[in-house]
Biopython code that builds the backbone (N, CA, C, O; Angstrom):
import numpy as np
from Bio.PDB.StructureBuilder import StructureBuilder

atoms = [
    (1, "UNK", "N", (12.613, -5.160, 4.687)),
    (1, "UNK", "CA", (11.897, -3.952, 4.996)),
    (1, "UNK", "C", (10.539, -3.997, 4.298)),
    (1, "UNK", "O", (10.430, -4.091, 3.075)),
    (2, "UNK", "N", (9.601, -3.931, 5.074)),
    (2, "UNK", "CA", (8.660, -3.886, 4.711)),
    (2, "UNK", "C", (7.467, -2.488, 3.924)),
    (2, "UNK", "O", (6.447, -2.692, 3.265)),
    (3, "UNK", "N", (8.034, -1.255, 4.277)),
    (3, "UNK", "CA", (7.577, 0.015, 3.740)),
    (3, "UNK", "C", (8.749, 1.019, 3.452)),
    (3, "UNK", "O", (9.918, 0.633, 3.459)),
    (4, "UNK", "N", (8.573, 1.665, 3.326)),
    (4, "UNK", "CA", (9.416, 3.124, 3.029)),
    (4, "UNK", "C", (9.136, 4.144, 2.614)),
    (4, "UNK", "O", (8.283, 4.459, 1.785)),
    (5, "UNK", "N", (9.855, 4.734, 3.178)),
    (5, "UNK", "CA", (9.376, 6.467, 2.904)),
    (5, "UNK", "C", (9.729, 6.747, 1.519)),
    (5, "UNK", "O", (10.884, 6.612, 1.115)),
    (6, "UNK", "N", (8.681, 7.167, 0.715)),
    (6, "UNK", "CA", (8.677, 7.825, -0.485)),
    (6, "UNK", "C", (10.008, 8.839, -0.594)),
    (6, "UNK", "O", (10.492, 9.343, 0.420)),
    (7, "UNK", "N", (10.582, 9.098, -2.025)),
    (7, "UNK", "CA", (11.447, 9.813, -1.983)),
    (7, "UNK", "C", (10.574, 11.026, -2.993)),
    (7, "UNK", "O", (9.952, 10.589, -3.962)),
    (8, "UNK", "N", (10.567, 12.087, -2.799)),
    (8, "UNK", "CA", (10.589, 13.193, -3.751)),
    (8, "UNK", "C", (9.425, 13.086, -4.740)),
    (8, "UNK", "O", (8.296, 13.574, -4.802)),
    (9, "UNK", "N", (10.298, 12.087, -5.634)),
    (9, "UNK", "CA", (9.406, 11.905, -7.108)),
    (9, "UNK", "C", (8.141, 10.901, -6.969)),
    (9, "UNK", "O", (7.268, 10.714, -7.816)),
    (10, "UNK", "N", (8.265, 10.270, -5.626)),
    (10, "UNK", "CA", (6.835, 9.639, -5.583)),
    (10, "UNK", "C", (6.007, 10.001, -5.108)),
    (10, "UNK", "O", (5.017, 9.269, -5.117)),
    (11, "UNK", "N", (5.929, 11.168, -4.504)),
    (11, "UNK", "CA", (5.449, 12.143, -3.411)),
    (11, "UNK", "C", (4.132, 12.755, -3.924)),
    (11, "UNK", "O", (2.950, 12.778, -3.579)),
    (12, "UNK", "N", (4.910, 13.245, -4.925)),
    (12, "UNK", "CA", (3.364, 14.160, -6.299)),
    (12, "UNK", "C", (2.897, 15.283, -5.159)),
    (12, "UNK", "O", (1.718, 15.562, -4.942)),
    (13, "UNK", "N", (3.858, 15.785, -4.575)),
    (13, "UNK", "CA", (3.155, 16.608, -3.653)),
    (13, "UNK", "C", (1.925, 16.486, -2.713)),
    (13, "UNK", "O", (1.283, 17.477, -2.366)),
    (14, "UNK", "N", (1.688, 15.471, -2.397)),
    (14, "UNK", "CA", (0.896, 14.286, -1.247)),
    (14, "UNK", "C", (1.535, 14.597, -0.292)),
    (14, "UNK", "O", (0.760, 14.593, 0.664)),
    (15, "UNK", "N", (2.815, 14.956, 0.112)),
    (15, "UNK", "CA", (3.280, 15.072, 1.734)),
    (15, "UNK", "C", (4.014, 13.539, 2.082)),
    (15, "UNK", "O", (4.661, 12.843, 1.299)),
    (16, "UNK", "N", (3.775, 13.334, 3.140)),
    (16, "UNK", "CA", (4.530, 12.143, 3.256)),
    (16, "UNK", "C", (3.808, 10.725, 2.862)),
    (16, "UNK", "O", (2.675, 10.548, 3.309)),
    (17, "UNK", "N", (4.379, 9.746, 2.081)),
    (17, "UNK", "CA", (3.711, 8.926, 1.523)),
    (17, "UNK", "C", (4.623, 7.211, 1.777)),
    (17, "UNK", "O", (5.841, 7.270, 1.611)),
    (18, "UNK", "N", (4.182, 6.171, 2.057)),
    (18, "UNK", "CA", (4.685, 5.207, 1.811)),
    (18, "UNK", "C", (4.925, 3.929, 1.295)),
    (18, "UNK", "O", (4.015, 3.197, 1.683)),
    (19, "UNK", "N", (5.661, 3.371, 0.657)),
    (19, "UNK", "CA", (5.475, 2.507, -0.606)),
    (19, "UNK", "C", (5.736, 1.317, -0.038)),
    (19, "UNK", "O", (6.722, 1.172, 0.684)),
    (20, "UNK", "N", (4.821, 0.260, -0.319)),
    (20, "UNK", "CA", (4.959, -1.255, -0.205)),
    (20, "UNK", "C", (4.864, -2.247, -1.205)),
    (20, "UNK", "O", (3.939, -2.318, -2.013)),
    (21, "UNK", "N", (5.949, -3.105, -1.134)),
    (21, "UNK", "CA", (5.804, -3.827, -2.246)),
    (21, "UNK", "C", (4.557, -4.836, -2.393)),
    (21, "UNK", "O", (4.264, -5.633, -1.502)),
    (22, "UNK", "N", (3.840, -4.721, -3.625)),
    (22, "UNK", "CA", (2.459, -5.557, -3.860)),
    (22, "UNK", "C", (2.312, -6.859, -4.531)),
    (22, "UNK", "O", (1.978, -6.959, -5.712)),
    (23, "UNK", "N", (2.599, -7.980, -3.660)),
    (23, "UNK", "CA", (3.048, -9.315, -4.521)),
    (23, "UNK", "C", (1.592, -10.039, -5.643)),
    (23, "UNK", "O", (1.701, -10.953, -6.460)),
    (24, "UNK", "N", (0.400, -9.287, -5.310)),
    (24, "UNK", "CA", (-0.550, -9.277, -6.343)),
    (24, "UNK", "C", (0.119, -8.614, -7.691)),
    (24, "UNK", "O", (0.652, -9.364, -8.509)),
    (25, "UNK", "N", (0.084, -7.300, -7.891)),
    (25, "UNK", "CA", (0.662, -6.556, -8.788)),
    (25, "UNK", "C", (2.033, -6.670, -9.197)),
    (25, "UNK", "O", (2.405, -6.068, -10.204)),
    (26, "UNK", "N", (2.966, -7.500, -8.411)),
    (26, "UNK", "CA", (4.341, -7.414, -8.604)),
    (26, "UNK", "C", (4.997, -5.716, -8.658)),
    (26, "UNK", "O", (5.992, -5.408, -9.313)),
    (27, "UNK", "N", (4.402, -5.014, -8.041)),
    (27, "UNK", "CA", (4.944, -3.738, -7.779)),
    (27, "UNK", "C", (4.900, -2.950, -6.724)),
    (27, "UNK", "O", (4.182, -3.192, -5.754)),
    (28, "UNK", "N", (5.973, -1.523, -6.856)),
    (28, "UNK", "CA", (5.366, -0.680, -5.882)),
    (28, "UNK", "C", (3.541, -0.214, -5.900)),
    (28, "UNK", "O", (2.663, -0.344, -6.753)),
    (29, "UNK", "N", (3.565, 0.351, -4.543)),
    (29, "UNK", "CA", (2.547, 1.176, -4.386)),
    (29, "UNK", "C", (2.349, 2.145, -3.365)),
    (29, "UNK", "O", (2.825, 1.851, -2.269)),
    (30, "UNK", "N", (1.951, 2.875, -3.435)),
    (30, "UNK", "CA", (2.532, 4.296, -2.901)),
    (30, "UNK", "C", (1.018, 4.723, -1.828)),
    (30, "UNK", "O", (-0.043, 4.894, -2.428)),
    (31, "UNK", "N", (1.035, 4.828, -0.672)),
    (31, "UNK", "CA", (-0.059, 5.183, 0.822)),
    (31, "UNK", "C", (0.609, 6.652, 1.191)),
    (31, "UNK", "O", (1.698, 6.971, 1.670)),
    (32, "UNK", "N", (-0.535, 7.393, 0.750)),
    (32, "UNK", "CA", (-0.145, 8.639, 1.616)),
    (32, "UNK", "C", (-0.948, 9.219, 2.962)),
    (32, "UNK", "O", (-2.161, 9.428, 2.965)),
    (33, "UNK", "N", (-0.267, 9.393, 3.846)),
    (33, "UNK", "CA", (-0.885, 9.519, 5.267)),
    (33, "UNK", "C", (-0.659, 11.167, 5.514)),
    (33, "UNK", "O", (-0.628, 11.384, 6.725)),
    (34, "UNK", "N", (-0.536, 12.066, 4.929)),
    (34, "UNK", "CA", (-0.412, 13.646, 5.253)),
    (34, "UNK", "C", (-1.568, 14.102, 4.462)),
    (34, "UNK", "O", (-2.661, 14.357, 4.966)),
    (35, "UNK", "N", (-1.319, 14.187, 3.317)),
    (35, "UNK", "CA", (-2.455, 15.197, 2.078)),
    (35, "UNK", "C", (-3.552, 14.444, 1.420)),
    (35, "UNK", "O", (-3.185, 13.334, 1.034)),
    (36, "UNK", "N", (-4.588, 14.685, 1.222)),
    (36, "UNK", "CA", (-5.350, 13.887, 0.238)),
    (36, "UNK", "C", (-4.980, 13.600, -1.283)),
    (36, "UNK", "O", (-4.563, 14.588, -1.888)),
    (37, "UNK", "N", (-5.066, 12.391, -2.014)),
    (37, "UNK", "CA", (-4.722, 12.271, -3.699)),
    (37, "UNK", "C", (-5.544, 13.026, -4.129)),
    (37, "UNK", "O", (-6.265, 13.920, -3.685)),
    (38, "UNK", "N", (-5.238, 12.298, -5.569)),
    (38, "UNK", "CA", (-6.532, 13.115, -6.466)),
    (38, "UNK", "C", (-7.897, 12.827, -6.227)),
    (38, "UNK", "O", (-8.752, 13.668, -6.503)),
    (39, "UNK", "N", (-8.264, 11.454, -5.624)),
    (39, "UNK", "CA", (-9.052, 11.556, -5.070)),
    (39, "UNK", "C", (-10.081, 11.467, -3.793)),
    (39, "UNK", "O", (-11.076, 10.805, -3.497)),
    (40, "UNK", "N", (-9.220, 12.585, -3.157)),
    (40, "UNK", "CA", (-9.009, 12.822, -1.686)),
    (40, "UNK", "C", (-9.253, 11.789, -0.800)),
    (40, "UNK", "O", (-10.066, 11.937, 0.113)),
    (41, "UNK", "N", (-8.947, 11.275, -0.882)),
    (41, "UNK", "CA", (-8.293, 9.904, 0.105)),
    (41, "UNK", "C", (-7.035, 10.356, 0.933)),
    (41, "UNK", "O", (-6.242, 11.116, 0.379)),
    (42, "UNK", "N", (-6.800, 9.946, 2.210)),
    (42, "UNK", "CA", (-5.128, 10.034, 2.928)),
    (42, "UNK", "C", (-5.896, 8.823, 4.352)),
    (42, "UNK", "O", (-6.946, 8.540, 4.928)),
    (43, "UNK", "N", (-4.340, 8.469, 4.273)),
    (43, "UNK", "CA", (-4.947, 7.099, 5.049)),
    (43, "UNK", "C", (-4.052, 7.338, 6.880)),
    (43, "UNK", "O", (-2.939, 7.805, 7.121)),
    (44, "UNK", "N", (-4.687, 7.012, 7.455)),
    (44, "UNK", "CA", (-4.221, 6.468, 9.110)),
    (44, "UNK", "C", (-2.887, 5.422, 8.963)),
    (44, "UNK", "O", (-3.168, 4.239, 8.769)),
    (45, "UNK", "N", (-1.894, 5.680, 9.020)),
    (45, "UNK", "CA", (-1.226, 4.482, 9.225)),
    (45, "UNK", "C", (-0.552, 4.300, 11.247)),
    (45, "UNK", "O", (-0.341, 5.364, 11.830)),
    (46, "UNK", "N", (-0.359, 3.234, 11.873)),
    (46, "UNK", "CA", (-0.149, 2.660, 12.802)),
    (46, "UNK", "C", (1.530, 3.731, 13.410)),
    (46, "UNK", "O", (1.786, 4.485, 14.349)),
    (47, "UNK", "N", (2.014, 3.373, 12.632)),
    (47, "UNK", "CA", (3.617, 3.716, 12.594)),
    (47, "UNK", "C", (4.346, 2.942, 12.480)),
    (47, "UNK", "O", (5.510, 3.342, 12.509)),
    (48, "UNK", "N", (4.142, 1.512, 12.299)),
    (48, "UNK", "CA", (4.921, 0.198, 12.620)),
    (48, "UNK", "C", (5.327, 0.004, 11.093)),
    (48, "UNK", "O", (4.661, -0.294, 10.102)),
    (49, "UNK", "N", (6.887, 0.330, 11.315)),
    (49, "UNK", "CA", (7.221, -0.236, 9.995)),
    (49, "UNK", "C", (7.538, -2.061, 9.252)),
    (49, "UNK", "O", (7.700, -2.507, 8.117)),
    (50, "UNK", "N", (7.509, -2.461, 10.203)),
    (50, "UNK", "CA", (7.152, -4.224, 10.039)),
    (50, "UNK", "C", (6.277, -4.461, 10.262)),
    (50, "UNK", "O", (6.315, -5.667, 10.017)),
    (51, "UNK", "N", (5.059, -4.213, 10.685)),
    (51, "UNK", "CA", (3.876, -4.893, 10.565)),
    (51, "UNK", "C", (2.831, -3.489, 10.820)),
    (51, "UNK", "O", (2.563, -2.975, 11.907)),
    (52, "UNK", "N", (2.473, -3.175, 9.803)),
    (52, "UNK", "CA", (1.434, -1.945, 9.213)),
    (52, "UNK", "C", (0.211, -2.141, 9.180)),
    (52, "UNK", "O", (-0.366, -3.179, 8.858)),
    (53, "UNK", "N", (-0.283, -1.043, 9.550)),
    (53, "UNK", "CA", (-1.762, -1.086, 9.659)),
    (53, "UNK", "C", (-2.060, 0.073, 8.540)),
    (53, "UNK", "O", (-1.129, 0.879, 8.537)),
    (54, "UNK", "N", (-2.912, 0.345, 7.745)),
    (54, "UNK", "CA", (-3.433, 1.415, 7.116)),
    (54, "UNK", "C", (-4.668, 1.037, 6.976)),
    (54, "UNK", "O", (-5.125, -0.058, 6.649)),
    (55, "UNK", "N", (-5.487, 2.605, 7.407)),
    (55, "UNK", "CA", (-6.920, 2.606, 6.985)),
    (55, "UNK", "C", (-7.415, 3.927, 6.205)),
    (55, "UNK", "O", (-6.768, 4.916, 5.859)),
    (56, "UNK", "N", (-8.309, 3.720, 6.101)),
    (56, "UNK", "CA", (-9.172, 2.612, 5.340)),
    (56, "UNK", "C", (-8.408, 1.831, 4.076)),
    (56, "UNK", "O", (-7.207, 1.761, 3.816)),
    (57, "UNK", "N", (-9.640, 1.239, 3.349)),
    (57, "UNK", "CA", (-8.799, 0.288, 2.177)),
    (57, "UNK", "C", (-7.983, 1.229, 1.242)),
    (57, "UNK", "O", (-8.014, 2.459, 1.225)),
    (58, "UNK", "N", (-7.031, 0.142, 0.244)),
    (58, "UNK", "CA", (-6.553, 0.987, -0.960)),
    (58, "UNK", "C", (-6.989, 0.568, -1.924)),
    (58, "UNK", "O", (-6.866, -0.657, -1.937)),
    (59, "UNK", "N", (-7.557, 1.030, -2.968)),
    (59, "UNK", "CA", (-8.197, 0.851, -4.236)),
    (59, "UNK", "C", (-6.837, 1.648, -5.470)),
    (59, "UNK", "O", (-6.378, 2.790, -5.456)),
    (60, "UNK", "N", (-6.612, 0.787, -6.164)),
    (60, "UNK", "CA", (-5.917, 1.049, -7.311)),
    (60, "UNK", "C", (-6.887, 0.854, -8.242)),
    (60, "UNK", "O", (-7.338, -0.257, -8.518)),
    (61, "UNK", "N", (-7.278, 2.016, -8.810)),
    (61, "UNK", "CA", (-8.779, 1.493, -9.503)),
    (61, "UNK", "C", (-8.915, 1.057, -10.418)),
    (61, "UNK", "O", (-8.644, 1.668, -11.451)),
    (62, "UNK", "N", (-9.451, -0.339, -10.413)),
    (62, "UNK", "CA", (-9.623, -1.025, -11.684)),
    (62, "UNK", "C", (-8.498, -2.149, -11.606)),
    (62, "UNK", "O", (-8.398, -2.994, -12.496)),
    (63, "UNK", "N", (-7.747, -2.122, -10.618)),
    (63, "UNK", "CA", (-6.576, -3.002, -10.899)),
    (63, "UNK", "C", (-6.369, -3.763, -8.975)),
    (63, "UNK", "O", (-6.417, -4.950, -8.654)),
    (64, "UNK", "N", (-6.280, -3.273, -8.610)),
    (64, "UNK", "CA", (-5.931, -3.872, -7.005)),
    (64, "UNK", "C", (-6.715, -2.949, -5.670)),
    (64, "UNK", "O", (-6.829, -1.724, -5.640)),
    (65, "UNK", "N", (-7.147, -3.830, -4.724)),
    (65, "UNK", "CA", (-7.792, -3.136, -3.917)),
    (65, "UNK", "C", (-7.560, -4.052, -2.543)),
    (65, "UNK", "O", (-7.453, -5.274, -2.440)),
    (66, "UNK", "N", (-7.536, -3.400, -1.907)),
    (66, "UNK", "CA", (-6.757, -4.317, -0.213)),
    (66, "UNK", "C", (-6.861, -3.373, 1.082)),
    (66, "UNK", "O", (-7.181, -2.185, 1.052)),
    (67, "UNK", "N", (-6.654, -3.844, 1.805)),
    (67, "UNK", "CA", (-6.122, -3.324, 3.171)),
    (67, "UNK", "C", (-5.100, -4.472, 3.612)),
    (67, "UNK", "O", (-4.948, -5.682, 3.446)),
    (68, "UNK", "N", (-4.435, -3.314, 4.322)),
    (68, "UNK", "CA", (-3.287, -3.757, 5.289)),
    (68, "UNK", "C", (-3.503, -3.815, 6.646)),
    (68, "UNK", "O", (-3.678, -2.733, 7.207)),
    (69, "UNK", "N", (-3.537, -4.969, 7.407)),
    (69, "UNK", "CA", (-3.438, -4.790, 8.618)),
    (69, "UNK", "C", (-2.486, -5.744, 9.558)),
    (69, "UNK", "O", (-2.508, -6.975, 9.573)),
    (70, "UNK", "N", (-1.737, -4.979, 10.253)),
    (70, "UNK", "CA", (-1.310, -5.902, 11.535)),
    (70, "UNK", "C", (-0.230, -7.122, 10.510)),
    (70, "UNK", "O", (-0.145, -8.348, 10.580)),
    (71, "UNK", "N", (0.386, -6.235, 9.717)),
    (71, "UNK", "CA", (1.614, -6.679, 8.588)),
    (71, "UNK", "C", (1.209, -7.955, 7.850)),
    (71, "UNK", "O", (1.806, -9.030, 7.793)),
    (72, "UNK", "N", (0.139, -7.609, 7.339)),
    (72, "UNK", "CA", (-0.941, -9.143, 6.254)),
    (72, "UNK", "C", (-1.382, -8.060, 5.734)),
    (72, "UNK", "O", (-1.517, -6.928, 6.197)),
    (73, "UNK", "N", (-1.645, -8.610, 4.496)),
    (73, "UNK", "CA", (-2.325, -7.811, 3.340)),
    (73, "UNK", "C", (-3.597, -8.320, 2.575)),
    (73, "UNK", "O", (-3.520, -9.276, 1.802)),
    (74, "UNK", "N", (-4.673, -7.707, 2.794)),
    (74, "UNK", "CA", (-6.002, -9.029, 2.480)),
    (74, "UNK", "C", (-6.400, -8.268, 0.917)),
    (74, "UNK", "O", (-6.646, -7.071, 0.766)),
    (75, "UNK", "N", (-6.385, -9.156, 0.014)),
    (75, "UNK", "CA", (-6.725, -8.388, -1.691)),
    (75, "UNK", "C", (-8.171, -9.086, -1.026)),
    (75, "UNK", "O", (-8.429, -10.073, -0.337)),
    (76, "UNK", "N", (-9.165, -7.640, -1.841)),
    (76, "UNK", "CA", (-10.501, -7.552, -1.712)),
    (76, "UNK", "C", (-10.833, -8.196, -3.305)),
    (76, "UNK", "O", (-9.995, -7.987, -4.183)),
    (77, "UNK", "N", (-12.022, -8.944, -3.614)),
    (77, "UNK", "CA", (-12.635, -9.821, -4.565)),
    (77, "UNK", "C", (-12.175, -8.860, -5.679)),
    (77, "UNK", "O", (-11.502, -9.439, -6.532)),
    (78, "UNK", "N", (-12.336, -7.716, -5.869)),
    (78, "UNK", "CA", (-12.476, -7.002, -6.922)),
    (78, "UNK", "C", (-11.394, -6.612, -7.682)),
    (78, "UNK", "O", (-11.373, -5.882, -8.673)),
    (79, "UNK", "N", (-10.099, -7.429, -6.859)),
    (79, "UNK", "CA", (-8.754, -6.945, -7.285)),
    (79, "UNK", "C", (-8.653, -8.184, -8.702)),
    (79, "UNK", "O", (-9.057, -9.343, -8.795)),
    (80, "UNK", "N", (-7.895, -7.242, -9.691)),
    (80, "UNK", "CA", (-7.927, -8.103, -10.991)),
    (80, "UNK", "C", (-6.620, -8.990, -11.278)),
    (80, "UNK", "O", (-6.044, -9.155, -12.354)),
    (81, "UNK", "N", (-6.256, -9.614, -9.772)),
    (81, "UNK", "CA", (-4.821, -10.503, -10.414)),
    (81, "UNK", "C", (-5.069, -11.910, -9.234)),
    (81, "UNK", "O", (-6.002, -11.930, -8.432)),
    (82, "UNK", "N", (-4.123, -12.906, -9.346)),
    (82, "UNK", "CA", (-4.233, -14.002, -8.529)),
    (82, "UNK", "C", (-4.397, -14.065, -7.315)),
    (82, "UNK", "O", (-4.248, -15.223, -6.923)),
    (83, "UNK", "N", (-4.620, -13.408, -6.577)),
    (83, "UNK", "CA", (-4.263, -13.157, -5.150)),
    (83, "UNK", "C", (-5.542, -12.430, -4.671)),
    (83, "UNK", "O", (-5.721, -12.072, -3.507)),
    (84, "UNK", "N", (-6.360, -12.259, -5.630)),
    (84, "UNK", "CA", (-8.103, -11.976, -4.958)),
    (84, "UNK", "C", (-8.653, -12.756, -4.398)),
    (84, "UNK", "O", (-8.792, -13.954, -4.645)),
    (85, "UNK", "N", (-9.296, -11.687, -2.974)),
    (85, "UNK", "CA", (-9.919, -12.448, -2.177)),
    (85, "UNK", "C", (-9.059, -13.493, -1.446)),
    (85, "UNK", "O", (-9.707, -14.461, -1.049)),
    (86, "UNK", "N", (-7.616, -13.509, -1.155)),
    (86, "UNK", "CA", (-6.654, -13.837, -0.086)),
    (86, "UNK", "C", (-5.903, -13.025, 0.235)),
    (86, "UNK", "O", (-5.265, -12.220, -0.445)),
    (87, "UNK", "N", (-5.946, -13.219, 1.435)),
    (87, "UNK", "CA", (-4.790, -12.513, 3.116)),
    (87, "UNK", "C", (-3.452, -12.879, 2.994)),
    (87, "UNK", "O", (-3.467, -13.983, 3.539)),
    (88, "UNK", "N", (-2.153, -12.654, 2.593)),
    (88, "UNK", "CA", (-1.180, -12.973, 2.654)),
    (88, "UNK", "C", (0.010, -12.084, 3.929)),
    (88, "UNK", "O", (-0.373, -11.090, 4.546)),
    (89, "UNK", "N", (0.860, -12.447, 4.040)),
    (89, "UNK", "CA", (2.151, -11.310, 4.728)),
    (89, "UNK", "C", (2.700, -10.577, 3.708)),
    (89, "UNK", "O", (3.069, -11.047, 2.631)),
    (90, "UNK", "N", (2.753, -9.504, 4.018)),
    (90, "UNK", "CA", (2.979, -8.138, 3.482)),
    (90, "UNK", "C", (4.347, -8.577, 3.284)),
    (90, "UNK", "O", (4.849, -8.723, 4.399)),
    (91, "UNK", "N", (5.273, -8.886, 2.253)),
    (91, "UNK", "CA", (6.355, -9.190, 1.752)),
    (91, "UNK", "C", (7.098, -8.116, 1.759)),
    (91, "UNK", "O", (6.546, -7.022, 1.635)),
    (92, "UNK", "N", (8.655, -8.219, 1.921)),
    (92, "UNK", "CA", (10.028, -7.253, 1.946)),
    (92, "UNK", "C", (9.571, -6.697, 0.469)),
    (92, "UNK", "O", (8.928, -7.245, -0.426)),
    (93, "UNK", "N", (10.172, -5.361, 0.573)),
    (93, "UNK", "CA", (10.339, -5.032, -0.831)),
    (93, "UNK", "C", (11.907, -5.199, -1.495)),
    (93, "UNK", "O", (13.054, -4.892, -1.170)),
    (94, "UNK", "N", (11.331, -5.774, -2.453)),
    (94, "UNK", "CA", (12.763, -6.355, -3.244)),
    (94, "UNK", "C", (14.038, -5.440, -3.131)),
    (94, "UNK", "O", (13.849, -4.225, -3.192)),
    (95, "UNK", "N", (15.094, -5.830, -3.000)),
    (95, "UNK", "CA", (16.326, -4.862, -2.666)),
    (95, "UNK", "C", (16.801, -4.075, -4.487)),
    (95, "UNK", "O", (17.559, -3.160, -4.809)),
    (96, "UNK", "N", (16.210, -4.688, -5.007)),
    (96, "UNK", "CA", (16.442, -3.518, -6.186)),
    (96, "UNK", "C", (15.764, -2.705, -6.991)),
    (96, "UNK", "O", (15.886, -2.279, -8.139)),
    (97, "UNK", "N", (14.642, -2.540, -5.656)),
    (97, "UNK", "CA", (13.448, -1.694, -5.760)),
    (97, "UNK", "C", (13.589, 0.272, -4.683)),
    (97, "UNK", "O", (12.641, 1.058, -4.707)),
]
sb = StructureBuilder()
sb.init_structure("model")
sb.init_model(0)
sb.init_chain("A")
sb.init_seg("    ")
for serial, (resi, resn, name, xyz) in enumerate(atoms, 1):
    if name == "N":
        sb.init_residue(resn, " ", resi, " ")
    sb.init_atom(name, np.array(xyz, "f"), 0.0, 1.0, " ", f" {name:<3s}", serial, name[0])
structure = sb.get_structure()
């Protein structure tokens, strides 16, 4: 599985939000497509839960920054781990995640 619906506590009151696992970061990360964050951002997603589109980019600031498209995940130069500045497939999220 490639996304999932946020449960409750990842929500932060964002509305509906969805988490993909980030093989740059080795973690979740959480796309909300209903409410704006803190800093009003809310993104377009496709609906395709195996191969996702979200726009515009995601910026984890200071730490990871990407877009998703068409179930590949491209880290933008500015992301601070191995995987900057390459396109990979949007990986399952780990089953004990």
């Amino acid at each position: 599985m490639k996304l999932r619906e946020a449960s409750a506590d990842w929500r932060l009151d964002m509305g509906k939000t969805y988490l993909h696992w980030c093989p740059g970061c080795e973690q979740l990360h959480p796309i909300n497509v209903e409410k704006p964050n803190h800093f009003n951002a809310v993104w377009q997603f496709n609906g395709n839960m195996e191969s996702p589109t979200f726009t515009p980019s995601v910026n984890m600031v200071g730490r990871c920054h990407y877009t998703i498209t068409a179930g590949s995940i491209t880290f933008h130069t500015d992301s601070k781990h191995k995987l900057a500045g390459q396109t990979v497939p949007l990986p399952d999220i780990p089953e004990d995640m």
